[in-house]
VOPAGU-2260 file (C-alpha; in pm, 1 decimal, decimal comma):
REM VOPAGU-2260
SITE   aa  ch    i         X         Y         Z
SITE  UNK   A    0    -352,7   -1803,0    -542,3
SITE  UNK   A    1       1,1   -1635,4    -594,6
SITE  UNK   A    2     174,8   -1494,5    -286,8
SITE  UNK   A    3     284,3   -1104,3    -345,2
SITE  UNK   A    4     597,8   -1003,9    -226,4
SITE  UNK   A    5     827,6    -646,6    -235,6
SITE  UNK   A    6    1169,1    -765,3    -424,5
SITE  UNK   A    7    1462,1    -855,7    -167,7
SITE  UNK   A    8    1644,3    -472,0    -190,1
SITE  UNK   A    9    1946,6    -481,3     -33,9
SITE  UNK   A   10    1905,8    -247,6     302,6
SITE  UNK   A   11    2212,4     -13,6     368,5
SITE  UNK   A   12    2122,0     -83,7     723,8
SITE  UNK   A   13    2144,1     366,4     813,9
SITE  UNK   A   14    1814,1     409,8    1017,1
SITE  UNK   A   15    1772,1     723,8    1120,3
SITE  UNK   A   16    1798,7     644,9    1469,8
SITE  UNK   A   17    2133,0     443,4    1386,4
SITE  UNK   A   18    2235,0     741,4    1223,1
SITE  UNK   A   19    2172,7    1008,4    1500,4
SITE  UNK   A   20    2333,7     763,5    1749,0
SITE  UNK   A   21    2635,4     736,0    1594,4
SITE  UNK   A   22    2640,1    1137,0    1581,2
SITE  UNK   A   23    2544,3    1126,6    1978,2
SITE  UNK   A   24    2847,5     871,9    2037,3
SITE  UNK   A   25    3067,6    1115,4    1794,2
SITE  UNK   A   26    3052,1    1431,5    2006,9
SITE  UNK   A   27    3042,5    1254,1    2346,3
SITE  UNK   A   28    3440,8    1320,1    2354,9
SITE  UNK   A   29    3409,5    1650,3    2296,5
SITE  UNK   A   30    3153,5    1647,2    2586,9
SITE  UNK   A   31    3387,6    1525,3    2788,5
SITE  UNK   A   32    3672,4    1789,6    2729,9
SITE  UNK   A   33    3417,2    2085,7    2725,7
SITE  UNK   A   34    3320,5    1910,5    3079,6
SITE  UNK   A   35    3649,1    1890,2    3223,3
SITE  UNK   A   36    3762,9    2263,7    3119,4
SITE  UNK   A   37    3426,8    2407,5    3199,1
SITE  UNK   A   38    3257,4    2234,8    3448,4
SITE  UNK   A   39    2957,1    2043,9    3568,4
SITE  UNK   A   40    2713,5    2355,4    3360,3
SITE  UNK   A   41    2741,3    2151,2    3043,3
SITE  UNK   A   42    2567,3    1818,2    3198,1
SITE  UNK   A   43    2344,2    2039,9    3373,2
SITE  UNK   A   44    2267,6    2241,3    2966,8
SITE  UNK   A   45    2211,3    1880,5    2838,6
SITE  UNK   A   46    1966,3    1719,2    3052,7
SITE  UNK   A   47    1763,5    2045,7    3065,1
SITE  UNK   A   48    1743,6    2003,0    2671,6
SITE  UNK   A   49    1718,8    1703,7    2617,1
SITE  UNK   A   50    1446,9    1669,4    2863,6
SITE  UNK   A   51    1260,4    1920,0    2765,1
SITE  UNK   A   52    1314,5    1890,9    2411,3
SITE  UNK   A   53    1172,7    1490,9    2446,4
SITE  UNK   A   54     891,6    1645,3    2625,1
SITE  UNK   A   55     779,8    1896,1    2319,6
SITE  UNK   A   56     847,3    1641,6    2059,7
SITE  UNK   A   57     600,4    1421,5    2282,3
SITE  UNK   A   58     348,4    1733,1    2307,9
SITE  UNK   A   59     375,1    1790,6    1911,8
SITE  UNK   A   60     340,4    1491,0    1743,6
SITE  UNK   A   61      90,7    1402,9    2009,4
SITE  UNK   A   62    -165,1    1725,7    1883,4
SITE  UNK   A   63    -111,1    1621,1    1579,8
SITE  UNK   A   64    -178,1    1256,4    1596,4
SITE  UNK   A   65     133,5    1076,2    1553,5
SITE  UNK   A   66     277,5     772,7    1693,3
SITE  UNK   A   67     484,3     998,7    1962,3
SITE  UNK   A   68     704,4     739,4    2051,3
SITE  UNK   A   69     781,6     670,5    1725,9
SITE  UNK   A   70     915,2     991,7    1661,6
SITE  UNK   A   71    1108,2    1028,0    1980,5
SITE  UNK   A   72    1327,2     720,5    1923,0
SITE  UNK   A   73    1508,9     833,3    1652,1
SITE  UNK   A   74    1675,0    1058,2    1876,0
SITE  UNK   A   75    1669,8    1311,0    1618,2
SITE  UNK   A   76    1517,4    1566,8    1864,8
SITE  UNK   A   77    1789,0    1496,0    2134,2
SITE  UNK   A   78    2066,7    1506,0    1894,5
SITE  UNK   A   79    1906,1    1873,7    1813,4
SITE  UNK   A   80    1893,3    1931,6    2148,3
SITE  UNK   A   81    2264,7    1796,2    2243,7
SITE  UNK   A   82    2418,9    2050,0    1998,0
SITE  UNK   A   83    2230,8    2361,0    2124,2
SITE  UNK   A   84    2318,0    2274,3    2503,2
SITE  UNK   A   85    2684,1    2220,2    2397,1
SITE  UNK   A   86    2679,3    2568,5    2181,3
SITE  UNK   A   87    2571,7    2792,0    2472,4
SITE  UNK   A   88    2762,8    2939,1    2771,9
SITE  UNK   A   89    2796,0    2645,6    3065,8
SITE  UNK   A   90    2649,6    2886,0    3274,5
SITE  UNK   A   91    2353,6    3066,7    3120,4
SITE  UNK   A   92    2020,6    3086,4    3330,0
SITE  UNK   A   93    1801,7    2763,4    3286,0
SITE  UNK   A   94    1524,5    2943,3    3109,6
SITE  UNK   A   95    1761,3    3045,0    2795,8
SITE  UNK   A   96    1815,9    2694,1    2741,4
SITE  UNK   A   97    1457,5    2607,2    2724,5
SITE  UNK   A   98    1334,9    2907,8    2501,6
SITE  UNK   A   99    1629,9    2776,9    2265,0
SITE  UNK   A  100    1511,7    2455,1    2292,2
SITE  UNK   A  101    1150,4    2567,4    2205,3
SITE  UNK   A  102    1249,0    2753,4    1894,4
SITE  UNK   A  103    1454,2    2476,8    1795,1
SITE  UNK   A  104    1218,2    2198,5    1815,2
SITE  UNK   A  105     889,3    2465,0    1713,0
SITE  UNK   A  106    1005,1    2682,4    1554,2
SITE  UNK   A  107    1303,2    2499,2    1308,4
SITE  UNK   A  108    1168,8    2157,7    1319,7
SITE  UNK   A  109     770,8    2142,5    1329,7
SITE  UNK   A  110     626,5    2449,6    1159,4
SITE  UNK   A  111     774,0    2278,7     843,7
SITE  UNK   A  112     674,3    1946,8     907,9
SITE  UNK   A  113     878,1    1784,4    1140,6
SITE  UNK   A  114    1248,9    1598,4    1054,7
SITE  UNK   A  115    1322,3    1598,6     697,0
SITE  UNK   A  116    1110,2    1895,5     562,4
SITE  UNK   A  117    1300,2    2177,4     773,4
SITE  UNK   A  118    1453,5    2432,6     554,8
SITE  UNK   A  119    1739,2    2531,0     807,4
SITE  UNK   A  120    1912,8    2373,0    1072,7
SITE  UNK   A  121    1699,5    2328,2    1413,4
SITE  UNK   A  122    1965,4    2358,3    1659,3
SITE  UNK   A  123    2115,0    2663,8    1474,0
SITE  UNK   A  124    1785,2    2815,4    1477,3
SITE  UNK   A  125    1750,9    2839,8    1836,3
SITE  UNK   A  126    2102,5    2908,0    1897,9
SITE  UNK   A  127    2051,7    3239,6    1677,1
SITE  UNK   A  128    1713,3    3313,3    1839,7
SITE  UNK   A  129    1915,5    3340,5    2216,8
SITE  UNK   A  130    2192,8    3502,1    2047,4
SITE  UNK   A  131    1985,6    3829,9    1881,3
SITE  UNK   A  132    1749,4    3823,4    2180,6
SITE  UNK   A  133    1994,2    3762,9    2442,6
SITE  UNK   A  134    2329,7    3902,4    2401,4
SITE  UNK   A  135    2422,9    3970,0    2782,4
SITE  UNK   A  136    2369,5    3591,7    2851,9
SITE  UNK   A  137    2474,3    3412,7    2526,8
SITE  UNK   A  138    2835,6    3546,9    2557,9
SITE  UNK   A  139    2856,9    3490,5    2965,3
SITE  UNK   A  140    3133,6    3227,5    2928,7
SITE  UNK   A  141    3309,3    3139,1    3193,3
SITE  UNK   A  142    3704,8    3089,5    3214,8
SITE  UNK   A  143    3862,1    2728,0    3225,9
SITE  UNK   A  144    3820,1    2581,0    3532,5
SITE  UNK   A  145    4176,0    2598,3    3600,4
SITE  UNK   A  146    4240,7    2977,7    3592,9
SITE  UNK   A  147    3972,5    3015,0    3857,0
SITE  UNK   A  148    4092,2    3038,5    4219,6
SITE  UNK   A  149    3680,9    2843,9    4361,9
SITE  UNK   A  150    3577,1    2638,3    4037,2
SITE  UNK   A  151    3195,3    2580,4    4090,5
SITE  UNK   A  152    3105,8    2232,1    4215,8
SITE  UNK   A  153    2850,9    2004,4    4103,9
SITE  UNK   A  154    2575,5    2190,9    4366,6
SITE  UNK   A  155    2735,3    2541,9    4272,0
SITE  UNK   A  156    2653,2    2487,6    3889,0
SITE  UNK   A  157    2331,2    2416,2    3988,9
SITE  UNK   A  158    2279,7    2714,0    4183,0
SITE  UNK   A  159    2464,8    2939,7    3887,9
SITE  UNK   A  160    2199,1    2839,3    3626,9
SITE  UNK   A  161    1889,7    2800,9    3822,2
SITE  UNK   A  162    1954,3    3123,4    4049,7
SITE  UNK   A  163    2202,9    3311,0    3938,1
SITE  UNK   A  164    2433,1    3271,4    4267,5
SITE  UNK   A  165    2634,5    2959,6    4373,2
SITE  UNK   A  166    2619,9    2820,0    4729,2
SITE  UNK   A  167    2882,3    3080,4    4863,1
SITE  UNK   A  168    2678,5    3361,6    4753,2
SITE  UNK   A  169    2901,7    3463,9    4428,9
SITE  UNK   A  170    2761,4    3541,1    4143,2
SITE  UNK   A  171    2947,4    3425,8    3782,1
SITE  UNK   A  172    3081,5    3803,9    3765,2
SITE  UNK   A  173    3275,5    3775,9    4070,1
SITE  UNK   A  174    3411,0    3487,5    4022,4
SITE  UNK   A  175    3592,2    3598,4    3684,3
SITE  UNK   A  176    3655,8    3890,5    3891,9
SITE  UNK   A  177    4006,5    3741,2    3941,0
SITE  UNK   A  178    4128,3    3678,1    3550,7
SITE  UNK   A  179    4327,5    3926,7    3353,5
SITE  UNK   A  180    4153,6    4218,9    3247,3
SITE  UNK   A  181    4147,8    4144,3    2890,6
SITE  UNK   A  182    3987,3    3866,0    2904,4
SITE  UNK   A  183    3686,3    3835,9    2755,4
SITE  UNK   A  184    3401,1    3649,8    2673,4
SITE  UNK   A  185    3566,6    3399,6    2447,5
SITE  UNK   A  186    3924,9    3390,3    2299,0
SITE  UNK   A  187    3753,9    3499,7    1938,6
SITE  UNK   A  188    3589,5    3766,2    2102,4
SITE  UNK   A  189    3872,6    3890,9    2328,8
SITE  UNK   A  190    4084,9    3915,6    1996,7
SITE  UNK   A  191    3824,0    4080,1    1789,0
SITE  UNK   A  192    3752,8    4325,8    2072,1
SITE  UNK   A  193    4120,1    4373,6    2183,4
SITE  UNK   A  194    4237,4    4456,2    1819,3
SITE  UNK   A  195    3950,9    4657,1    1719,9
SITE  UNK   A  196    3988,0    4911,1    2005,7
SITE  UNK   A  197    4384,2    4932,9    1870,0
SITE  UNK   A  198    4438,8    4887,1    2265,4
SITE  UNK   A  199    4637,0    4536,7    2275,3
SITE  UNK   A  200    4845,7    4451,6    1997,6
SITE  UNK   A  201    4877,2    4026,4    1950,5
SITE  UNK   A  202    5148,5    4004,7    2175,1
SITE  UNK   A  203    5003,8    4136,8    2436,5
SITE  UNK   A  204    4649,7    3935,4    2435,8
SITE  UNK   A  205    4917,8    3608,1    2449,2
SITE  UNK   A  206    4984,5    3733,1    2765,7
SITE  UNK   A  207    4619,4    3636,0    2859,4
SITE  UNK   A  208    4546,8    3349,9    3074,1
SITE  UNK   A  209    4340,7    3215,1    2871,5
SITE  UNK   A  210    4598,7    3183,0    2584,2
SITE  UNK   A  211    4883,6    2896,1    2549,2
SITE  UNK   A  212    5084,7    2724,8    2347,3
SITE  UNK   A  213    4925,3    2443,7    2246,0
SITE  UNK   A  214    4925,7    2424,2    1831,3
SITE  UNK   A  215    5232,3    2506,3    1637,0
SITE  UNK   A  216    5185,4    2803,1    1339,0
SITE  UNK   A  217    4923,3    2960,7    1566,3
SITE  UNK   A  218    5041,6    3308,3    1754,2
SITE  UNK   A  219    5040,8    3144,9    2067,0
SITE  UNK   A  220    4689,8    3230,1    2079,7
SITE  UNK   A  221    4575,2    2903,8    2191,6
SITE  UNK   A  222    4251,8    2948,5    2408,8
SITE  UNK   A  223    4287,7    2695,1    2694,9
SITE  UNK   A  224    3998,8    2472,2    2671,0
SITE  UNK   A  225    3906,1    2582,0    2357,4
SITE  UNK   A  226    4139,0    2431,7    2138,0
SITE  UNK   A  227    4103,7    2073,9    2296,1
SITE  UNK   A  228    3710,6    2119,9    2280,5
SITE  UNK   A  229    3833,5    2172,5    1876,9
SITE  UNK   A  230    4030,1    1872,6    1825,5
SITE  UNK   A  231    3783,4    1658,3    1993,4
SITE  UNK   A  232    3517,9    1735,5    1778,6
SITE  UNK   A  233    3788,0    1659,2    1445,3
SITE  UNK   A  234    3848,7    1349,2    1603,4
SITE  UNK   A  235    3480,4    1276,3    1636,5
SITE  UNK   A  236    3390,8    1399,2    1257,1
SITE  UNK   A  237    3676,1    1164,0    1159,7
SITE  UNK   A  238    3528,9     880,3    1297,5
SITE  UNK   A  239    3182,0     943,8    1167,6
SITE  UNK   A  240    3369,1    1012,0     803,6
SITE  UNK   A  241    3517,2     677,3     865,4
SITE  UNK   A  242    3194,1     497,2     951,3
SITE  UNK   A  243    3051,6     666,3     669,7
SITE  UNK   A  244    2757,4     895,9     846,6
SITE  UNK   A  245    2864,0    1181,2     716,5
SITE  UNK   A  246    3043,4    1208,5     369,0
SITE  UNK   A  247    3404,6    1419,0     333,5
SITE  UNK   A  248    3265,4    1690,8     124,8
SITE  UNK   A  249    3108,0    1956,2     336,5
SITE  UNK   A  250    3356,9    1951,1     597,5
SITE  UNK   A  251    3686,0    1941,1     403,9
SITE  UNK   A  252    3519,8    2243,3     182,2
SITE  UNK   A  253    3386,3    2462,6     517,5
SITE  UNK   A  254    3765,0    2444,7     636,8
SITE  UNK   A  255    3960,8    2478,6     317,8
SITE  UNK   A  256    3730,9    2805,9     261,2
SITE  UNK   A  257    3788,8    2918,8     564,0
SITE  UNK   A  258    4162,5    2876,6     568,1
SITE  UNK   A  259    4205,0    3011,0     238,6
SITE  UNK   A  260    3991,7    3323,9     377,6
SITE  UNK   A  261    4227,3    3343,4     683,2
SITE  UNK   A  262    4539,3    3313,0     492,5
SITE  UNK   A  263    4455,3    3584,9     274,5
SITE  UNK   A  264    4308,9    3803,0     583,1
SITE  UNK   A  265    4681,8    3705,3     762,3
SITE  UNK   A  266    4854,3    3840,5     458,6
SITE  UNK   A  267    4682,6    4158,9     382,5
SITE  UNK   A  268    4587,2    4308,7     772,3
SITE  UNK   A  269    4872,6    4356,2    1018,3
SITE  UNK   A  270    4657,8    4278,3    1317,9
SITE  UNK   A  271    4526,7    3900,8    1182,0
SITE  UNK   A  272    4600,6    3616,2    1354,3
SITE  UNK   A  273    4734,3    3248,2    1241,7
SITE  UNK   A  274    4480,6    3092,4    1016,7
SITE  UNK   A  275    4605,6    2741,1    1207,0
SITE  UNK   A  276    4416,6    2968,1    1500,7
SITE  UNK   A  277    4136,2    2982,8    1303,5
SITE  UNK   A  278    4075,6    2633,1    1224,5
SITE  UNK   A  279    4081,0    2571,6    1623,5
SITE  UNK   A  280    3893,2    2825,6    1789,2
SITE  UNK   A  281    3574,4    2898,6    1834,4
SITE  UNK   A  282    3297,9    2649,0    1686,2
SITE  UNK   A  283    3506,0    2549,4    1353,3
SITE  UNK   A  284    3513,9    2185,4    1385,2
SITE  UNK   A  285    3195,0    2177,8    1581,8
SITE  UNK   A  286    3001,5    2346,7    1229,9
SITE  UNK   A  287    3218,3    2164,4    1022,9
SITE  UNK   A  288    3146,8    1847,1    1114,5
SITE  UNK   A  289    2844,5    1847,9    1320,1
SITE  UNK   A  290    2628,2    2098,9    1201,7
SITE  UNK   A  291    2689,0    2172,4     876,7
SITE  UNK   A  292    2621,4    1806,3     770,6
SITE  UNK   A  293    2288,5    1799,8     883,2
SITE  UNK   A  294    2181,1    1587,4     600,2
SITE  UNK   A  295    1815,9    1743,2     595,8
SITE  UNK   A  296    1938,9    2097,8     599,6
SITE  UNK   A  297    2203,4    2079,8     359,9
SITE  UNK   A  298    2272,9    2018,6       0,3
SITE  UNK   A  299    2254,9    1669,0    -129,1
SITE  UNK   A  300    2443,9    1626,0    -491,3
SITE  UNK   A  301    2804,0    1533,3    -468,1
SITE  UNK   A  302    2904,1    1928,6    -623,8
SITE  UNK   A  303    2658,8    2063,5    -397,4
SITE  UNK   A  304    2820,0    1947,1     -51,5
SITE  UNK   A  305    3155,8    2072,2    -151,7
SITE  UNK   A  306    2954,8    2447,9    -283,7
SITE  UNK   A  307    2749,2    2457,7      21,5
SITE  UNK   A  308    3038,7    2340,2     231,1
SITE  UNK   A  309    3280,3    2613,4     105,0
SITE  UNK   A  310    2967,1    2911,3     110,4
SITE  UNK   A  311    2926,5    2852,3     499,1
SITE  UNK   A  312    3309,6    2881,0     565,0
SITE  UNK   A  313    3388,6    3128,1     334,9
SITE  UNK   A  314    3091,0    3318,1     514,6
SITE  UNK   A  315    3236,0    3247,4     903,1
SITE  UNK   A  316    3528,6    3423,0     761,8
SITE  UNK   A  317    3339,4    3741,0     683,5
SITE  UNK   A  318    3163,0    3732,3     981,3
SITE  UNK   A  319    3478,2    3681,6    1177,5
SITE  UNK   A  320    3722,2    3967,7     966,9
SITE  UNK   A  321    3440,5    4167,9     891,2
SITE  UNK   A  322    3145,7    4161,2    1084,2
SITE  UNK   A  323    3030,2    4203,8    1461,5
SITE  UNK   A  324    3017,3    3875,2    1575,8
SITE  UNK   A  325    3312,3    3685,3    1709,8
SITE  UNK   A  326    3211,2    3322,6    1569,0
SITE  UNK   A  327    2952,2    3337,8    1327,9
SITE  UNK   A  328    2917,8    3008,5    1313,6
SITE  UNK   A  329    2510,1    2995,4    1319,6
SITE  UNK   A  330    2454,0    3255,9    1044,9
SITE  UNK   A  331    2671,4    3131,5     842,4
SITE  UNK   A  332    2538,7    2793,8     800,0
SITE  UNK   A  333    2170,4    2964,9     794,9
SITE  UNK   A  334    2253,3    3182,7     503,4
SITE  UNK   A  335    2403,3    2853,5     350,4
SITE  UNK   A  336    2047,4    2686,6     449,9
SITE  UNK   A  337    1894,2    2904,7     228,7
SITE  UNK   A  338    2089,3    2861,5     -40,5
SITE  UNK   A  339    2052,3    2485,0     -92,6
SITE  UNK   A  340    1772,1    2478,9    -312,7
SITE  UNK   A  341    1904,0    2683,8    -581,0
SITE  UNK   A  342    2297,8    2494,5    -549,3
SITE  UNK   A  343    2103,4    2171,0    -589,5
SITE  UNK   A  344    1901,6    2232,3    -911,2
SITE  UNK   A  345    2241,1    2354,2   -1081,6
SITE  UNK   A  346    2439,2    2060,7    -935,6
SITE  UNK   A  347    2253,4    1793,3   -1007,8
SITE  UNK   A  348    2419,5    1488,7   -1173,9
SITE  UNK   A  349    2315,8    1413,8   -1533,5
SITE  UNK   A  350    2129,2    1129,5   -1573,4
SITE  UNK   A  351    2286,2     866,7   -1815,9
SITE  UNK   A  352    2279,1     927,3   -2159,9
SITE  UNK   A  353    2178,4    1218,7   -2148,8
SITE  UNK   A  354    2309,3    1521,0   -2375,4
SITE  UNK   A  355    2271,2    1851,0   -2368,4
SITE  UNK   A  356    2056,6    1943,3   -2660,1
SITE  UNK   A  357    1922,3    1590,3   -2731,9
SITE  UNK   A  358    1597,3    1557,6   -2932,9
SITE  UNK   A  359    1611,3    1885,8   -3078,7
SITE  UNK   A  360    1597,3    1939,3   -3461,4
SITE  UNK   A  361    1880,6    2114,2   -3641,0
């Protein structure tokens, strides 16, 4: 009898659960800086997800008679459920982290089939969800912890999210109550609102609190906390270029778009600020690195990265010159969601030998 065998492949060694792991390991410095500038309400954001996210992954597969534990350990649904706790306010009541959560995991993950047959990014999913149905509570963002004169301990974060009142009886409202005037929910949004209402010219929101000089070329618009959260996630989307878990494409294309947009935008309105400011504010390296790259979600030909990468920061942009929202992080990599199918079919690499016109009869 002959002994059958699969031929020795050589194995690239990327599990999935490698994979996600090495994203999880990637943000945890950004973690750490959104942690020290905003306080214990992150950790608190990230076990509620995570746990409860574990817990409906668990549920799902269980209904539908998969090996649960399978599924769970390749952390796919906690890495979903890290980036949504780390995109919402520190601060938000518990339950708008676990409807997020729900849509997320439900809603962008398992109505299509579970990981790698979702059309649009999970995380992102819910994130919009809370955003549309929730605007009072998904732009409750609270100061850096060093502009506030009581910065909520561990036991008064838990009392902010889970009642609404810290142990001292003060709400999150009164204890902003203190900061400048014009400050706002984030620095994006206290520009956009402050220069839309023709109220505060740029020199004037510098005089914020919130704002410092931290990056050179950037209108000393700085948002304290902000910015560092920014160059901790570049440093982490480095490192997971380097190891080679993400590939250069998508990012270096969502930021080049989105400087060239803000360049243009600085030249042509007298009210823009630095595109340097730009690049570090908000949730630009956050989407750039971490979100946009979702390798289910986005495109997967070599032209296609750098297209889809460039359509989802040339549309932040828009959102951010022209439209309502402040960020605009989430829709824009939606919209670029839906586009993948069609930039893949016209980007796909020709196979070898292959002519245009071959077998055809003159």
């Amino acid at each position: 009898m002959f002994r059958i065998a699969s031929s020795p492949h050589t194995h690239s060694g990327k599990l999935t659960a490698r994979i996600m792991l090495w994203v999880i390991f990637a943000m945890l410095p950004a973690l750490g800086v959104q942690m020290y500038f905003f306080g214990f309400g992150v950790l608190i954001q990230v076990a509620l997800a995570v746990s409860f996210a574990l817990l409906l992954e668990y549920g799902v597969t269980y209904l539908r008679k998969k090996p649960a534990l399978f599924y769970i350990a390749d952390f796919s649904v906690t890495l979903t459920a890290l980036i949504l706790a780390m995109a919402i306010p520190p601060y938000a009541p518990y339950w708008v982290i676990l409807i997020g959560t729900f849509c997320a995991v439900i809603l962008g993950k398992h109505v299509y089939g579970g990981l790698g047959q979702n059309l649009f990014n999970p995380a992102m999913v819910g994130y919009v969800v809370l955003l549309i149905s929730f605007p009072v509570q998904m732009t409750a963002w609270l100061p850096p912890l060093s502009l506030l004169n009581e910065p909520p301990t561990l036991a008064d974060s838990c009392r902010l999210i889970f009642s609404g009142m810290t142990t001292d009886g003060f709400s999150l409202h009164q204890l902003v109550a203190s900061i400048d005037g014009i400050t706002s929910a984030t620095p994006l949004d206290t520009v956009k609102t402050g220069m839309k209402s023709a109220v505060f010219s740029l020199q004037d929101l510098s005089q914020s609190p919130i704002f410092s000089d931290i990056l050179p070329f950037s209108s000393g618009l700085n948002g304290i906390g902000w910015t560092q959260v920014n160059l901790a996630f570049l440093l982490g989307g480095l490192f997971l270029i380097w190891k080679k878990i993400i590939h250069w494409q998508i990012p270096v294309a969502f930021l080049t778009a989105l400087f060239a947009l803000a360049c243009l935008n600085f030249v042509l309105s007298p009210h823009a600020t630095s595109p340097i400011w730009q690049l570090f504010t908000g949730a630009t390296m956050f989407g750039a690195f971490f979100i946009a790259t979702d390798p289910v979600s986005a495109s997967i030909t070599p032209k296609g990265k750098l297209i889809f990468g460039a359509l989802a920061g040339l549309l932040v942009g828009l959102i951010r010159f022209y439209g309502n929202y402040p960020d605009g992080v989430a829709f824009a990599i939606l919209l670029a969601n839906i586009c993948v199918p069609l930039i893949d079919h016209y980007s796909r690499p020709r196979v070898a030998g292959h002519q245009i016109g071959q077998g055809r009869r003159s």
